[in-house]
N, C-alpha and C positions, 0 to 999 in steps of 0.2 A: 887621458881625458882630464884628471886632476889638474894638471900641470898645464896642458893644451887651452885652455880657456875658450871655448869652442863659442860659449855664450858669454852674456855681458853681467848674468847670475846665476849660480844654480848647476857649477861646473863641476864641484864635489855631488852632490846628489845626482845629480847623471850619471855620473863614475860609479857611483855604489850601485845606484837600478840595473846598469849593465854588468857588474858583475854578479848581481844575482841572475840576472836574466840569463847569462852564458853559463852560471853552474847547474841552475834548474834546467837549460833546455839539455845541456848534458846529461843527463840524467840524476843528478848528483843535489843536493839541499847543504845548505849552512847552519849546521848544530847550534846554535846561538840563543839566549833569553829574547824575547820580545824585545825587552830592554838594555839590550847589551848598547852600552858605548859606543856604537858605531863610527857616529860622527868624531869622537877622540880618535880612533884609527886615521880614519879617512885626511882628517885634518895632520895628523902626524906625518901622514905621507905625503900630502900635498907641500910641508913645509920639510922634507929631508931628514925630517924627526927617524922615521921606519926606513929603512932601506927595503932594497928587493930582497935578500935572504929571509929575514925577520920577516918581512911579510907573507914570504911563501910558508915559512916557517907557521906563522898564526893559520894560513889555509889551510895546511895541513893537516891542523890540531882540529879545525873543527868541520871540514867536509864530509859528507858521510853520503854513501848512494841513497836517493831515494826510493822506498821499495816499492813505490805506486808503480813508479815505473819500470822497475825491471822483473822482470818472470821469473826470476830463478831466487825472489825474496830472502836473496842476502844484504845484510846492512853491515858495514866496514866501514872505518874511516879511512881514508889514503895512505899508504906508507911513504 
């Protein structure tokens, strides 16, 4: 979606909405400050700055389940 330019603005911030939207409906939230840099990632990646490992690499470090949603109110971050 970064890279795809799907629209004529607004092809980075579509990119980031869908990936929260697809970690949240998984059950799962992004451990992050309000104010986290985001758009520095997003923009790194859309210009080759981040590769895909590094990038999985950053998800890893802060996805964590969310306990709304799961019954068994364990919270973990990914291995």
């Amino acid at each position: 979606m970064v890279n795809n330019h799907g629209f004529v603005d607004g092809n980075k911030r579509t990119a980031w909405l869908l990936v929260e939207l697809l970690i949240n409906r998984s059950g799962y939230a992004l451990a992050i400050e309000d104010d986290a840099p985001i758009d520095d990632l997003v923009v790194s990646v859309a210009t080759g700055e981040t590769g895909f490992d590094a990038l999985c690499a950053w998800f890893r470090a802060r996805i964590v389940r969310d306990d709304r949603l799961r019954p068994d109110n364990t919270s973990s971050a990914i291995a």
